[in-house]
C-alpha positions in Angstrom: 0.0 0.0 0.0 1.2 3.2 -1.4 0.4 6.3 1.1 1.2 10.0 0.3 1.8 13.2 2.4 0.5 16.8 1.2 2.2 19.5 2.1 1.6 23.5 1.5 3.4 26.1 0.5 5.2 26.3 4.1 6.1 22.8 4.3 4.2 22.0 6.8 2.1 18.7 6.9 -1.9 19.2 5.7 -3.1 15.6 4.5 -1.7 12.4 4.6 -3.8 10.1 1.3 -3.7 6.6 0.0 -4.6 7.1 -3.8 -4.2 9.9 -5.9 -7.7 10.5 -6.2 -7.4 11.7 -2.6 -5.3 14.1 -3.5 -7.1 15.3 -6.8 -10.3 15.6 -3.4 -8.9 17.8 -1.9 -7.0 20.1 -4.5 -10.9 20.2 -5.8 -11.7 21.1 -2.0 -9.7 24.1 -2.4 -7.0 22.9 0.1 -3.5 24.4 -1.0 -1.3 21.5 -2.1 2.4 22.8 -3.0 4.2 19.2 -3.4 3.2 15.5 -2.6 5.7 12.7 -1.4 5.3 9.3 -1.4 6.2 8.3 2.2 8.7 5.5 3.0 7.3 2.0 3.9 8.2 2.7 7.2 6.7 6.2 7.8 2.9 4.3 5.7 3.3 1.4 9.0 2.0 4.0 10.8 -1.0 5.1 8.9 -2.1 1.0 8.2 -2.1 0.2 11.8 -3.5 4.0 13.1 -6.4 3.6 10.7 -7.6 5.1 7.1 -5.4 7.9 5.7 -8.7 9.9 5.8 -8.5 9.7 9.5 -5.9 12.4 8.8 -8.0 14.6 7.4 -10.5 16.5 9.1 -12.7 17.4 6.2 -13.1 14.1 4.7 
């Protein structure tokens, strides 16, 4: 399982997603997207066993 973080302008964190159609959600939600990284196996452990991806993201 492939996860991705968002990140805005500033760097900082604002969504962590699964697909890229999560992303493509919330560009089309207005939310400002600057770059996307795919994360490392080891950094995705943590969204499999914390929950969905969309637990990350309060407007989902």
């Amino acid at each position: 399982m492939t996860f991705y973080t968002c990140f805005d302008t500033e760097g900082s964190v604002i969504a962590r997603c699964q697909t890229e159609k999560d992303i493509q959600v919330l560009r089309r939600m207005g939310r400002p997207i600057a770059a996307v990284k795919e994360m490392k196996n080891e950094e995705a452990v943590v969204c499999s066993l914390t929950g969905s991806p969309s637990d990350y993201n309060d407007e989902y």
